[in-house]
Every structure is written in C-alpha cells, then in structure tokens.
C-alpha positions in Angstrom: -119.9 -139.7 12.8 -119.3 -137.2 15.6 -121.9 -134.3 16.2 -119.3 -131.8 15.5 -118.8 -133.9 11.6 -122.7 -134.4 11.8 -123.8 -130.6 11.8 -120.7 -129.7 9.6 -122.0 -131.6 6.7 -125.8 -130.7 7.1 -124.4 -127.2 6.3 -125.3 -125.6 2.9 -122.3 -125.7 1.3 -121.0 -122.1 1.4 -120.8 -120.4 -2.0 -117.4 -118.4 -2.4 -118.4 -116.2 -5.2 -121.6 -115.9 -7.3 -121.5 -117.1 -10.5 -121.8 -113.1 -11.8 -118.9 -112.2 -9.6 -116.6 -115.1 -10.4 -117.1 -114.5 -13.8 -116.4 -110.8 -13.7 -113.1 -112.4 -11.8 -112.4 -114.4 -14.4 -112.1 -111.3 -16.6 -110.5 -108.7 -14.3 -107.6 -111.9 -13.9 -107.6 -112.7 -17.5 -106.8 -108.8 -18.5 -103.4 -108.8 -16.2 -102.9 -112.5 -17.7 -103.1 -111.3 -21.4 -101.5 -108.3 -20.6 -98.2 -109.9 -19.4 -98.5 -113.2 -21.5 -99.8 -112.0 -24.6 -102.6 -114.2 -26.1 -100.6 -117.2 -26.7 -101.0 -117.5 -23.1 -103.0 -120.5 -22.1 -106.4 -120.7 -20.0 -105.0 -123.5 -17.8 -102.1 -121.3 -16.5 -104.7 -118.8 -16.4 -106.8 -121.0 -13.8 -103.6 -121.8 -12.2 -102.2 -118.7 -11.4 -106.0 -118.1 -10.1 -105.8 -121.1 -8.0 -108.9 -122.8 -9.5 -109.7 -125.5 -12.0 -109.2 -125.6 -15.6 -113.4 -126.2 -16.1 -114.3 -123.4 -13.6 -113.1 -120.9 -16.7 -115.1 -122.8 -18.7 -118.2 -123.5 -17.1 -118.3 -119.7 -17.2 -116.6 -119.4 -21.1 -117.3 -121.5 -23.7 -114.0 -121.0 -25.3 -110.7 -119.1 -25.3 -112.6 -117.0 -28.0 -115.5 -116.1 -25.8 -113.2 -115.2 -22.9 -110.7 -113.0 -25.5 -114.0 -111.1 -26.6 -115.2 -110.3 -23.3 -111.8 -109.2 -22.5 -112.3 -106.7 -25.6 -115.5 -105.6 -24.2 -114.0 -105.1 -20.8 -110.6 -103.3 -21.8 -112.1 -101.6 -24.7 -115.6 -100.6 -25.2 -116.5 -100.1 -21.7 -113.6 -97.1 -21.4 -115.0 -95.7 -24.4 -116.6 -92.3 -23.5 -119.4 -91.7 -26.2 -119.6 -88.0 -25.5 -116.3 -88.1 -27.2 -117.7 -87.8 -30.5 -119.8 -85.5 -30.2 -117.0 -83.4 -28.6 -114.9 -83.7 -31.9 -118.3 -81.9 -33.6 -118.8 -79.5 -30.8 -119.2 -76.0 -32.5 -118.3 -72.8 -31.1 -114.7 -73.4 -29.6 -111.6 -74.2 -31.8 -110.5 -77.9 -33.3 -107.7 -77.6 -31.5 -109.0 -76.8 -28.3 -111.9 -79.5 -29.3 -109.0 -82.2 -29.8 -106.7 -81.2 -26.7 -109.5 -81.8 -24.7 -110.1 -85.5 -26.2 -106.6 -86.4 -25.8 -106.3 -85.5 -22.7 -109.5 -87.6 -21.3 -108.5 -90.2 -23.7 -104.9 -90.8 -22.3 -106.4 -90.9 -18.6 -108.4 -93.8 -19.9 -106.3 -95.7 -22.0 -102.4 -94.5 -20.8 -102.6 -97.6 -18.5 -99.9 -101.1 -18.4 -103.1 -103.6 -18.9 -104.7 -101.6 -22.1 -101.8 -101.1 -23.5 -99.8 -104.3 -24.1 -103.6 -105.8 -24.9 -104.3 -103.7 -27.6 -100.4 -104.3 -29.3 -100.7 -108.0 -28.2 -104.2 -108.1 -30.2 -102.3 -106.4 -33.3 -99.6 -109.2 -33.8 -102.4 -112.0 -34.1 -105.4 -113.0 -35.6 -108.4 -112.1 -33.2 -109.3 -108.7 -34.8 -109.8 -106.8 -31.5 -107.2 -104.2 -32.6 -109.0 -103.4 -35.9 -112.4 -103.3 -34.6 -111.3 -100.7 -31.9 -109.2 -99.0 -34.8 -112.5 -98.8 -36.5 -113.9 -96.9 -33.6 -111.3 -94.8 -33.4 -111.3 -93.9 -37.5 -115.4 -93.5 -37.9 -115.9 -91.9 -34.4 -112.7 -89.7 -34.0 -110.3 -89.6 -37.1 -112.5 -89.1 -40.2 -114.7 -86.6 -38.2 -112.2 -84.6 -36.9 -110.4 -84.8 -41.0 -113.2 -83.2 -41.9 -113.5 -80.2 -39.4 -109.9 -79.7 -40.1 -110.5 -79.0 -43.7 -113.1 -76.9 -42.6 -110.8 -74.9 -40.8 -107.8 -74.7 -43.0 -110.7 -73.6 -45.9 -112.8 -71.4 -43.9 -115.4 -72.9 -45.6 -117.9 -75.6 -44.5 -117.6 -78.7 -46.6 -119.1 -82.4 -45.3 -117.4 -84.8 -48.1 -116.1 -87.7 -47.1 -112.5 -86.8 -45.9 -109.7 -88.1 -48.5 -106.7 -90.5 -48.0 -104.6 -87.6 -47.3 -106.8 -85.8 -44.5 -107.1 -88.8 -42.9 -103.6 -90.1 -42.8 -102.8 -86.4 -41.1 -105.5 -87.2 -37.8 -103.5 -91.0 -37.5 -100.4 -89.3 -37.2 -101.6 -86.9 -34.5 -103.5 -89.9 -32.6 -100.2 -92.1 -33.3 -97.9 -89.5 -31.3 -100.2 -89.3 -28.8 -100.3 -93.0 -28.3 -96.2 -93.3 -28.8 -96.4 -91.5 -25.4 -98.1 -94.9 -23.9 -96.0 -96.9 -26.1 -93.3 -95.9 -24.9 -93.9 -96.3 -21.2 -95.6 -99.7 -21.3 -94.0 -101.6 -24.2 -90.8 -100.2 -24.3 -90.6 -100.0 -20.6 -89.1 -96.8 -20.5 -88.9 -94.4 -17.7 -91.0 -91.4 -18.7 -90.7 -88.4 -16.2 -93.2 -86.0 -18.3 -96.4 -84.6 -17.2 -98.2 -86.2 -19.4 -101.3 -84.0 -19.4 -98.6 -81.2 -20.4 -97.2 -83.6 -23.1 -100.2 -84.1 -25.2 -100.9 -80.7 -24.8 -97.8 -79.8 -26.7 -98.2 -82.6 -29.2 -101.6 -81.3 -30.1 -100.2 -77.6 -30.3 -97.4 -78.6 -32.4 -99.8 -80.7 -34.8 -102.1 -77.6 -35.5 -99.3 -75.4 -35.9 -97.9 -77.4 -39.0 -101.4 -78.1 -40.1 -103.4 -75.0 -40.2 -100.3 -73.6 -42.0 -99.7 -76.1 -44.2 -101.6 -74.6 -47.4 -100.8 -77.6 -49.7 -103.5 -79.2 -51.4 -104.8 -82.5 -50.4 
C-alpha cells in the first residue's frame, strides 16, 4: 500500500452532512418532490432524484407516513403565524380592516408553487393533512371571525357558537382568496394582478354584500 493510500485511509471518514441537516434535506427535497409528483410519488425516486440510497431516507424515516407528516409540519404548521388569531379578535379597528390584514400576511405565506399543489395533492387522498390544516383554519380563523361578523351586522355583542350559515359565508371569503393561488399554481395560469391589491378587493367586496345583507341566518 503506497504512503499516499496509507494516510488516505487512516483519515476519519469525512461526514457530508449531519444527521440533523440531512434530515432537514430530506424534507426541504421531499416538499418540491410531493409538490410536483403528488403523493403517489415514491421514496426511491425520491432518493434518486437526490442522488442517495433508498435506506438513507429511511434510516432518517421510519416510513412514507413519517416522512408525509413531517412534510405537514414543515409546509403547514411552521408558516402558521399564531398572532393571526388573536388578530381576528383584535378590538378597536373594523372586521374588515382586521381580515384584510390576515389575508394579506396569509397569502405572502401560503401564495407559493410548493404549498399549494401539497395542500390539493393531500385533499385527493387519504393522509388527512388537508383536513387537519382545514381544522386550523375553521377553529382559529373562520368560526371566530363568523362570530365578530354577526357582531357587526347586529351591533350587538353575542358569543354563541356561530351557525351553519355564518360559517359557510367566512369559507367563501377564504375560498376566493385562495382561488387566487389556485389559479396560479394548479391551473398554471398566468396571473398579472397585484396580488396584495387583489385580496384587498376581494375582502372589500365580501363586506360590502355582507354587512348589507340583512337576511336572517
């Protein structure tokens, strides 16, 4: 064995990544993946499009499942800005200008390809990512803000549990505001809006059917 071989091997083998970082690779990789594949798509083209071996995934993951939920936590949870909800509740300054603000910071967080086509891609199977977050959005946002809308359309303050109706009215103002995203990153088409100026207007023209929309619910 030459000198050169000699001191090559007595080397400690160099570590490429730590096991934290490859594992956050793993994610930041399998986001893109999901988000072009859908989650039919399989871990071994995964590790091959990554240029490593089928096990390194799962020495890391014990399972597709495992790897899918930390994908969740990734795309989902950790854009979720808690100060949201207590902006909904914020007192002194109108619903409207309460909700403009949300859906605004909201699309900045979530008006992008990779969050997008996971969250529609979770909806068509059977993982349950897309109801949880739904779930979020409903008890955090939607049934909250229901409630502050009756409270403004009443001019009284009344904290029973919104109804069908007063709900249903918040998912259409969140679903237009999404449609926007849909739009661009589903549908691939070309959207030359200002988007800030967009949901602007589709929050204005939501409060100005709702506040005068005297109809019982």
């Amino acid at each position: 064995m030459t000198s050169e071989k000699k001191t090559e091997n007595q080397r400690p083998r160099r570590k490429n990544m730590r096991g934290e970082e490859r594992e956050k690779l793993i994610v930041t990789e399998a986001v893109r993946f999901f988000a072009e594949s859908g989650f039919e798509g399989q871990t071994r083209e995964l590790a091959k499009r990554m240029g490593v071996s089928h096990a390194v995934i799962y020495r890391h993951f014990e399972s597709k499942d495992a790897l899918i939920e930390r994908v969740y936590e990734h795309v989902f949870l950790e854009r979720w800005n808690p100060d949201w909800e207590q902006l909904v509740l914020e007192g002194g300054r109108s619903l409207q200008d309460r909700l403009t603000q949300f859906y605004i910071e909201y699309s900045e967080r979530v008006f992008d390809y990779d969050w997008v086509r996971i969250f529609v891609s979770s909806g068509l199977k059977s993982y349950g990512l897309t109801e949880r977050y739904l779930d979020i959005i409903r008890t955090k946002i939607i049934e909250p803000a229901a409630m502050e809308l009756r409270a403004s359309r009443q001019n009284a303050e009344d904290r029973a549990a919104p109804n069908t109706d007063e709900v249903e009215l918040l998912w259409g103002l969140h679903g237009a505001v999404f449609y926007i995203a849909i739009r661009k990153f589903v549908y691939n088409m070309p959207l030359e809006i200002d988007v800030e100026a967009t949901v602007r207007a589709t929050v204005t023209n939501f409060f100005e059917g709702a506040l005068h929309d005297t109809s019982p619910h």
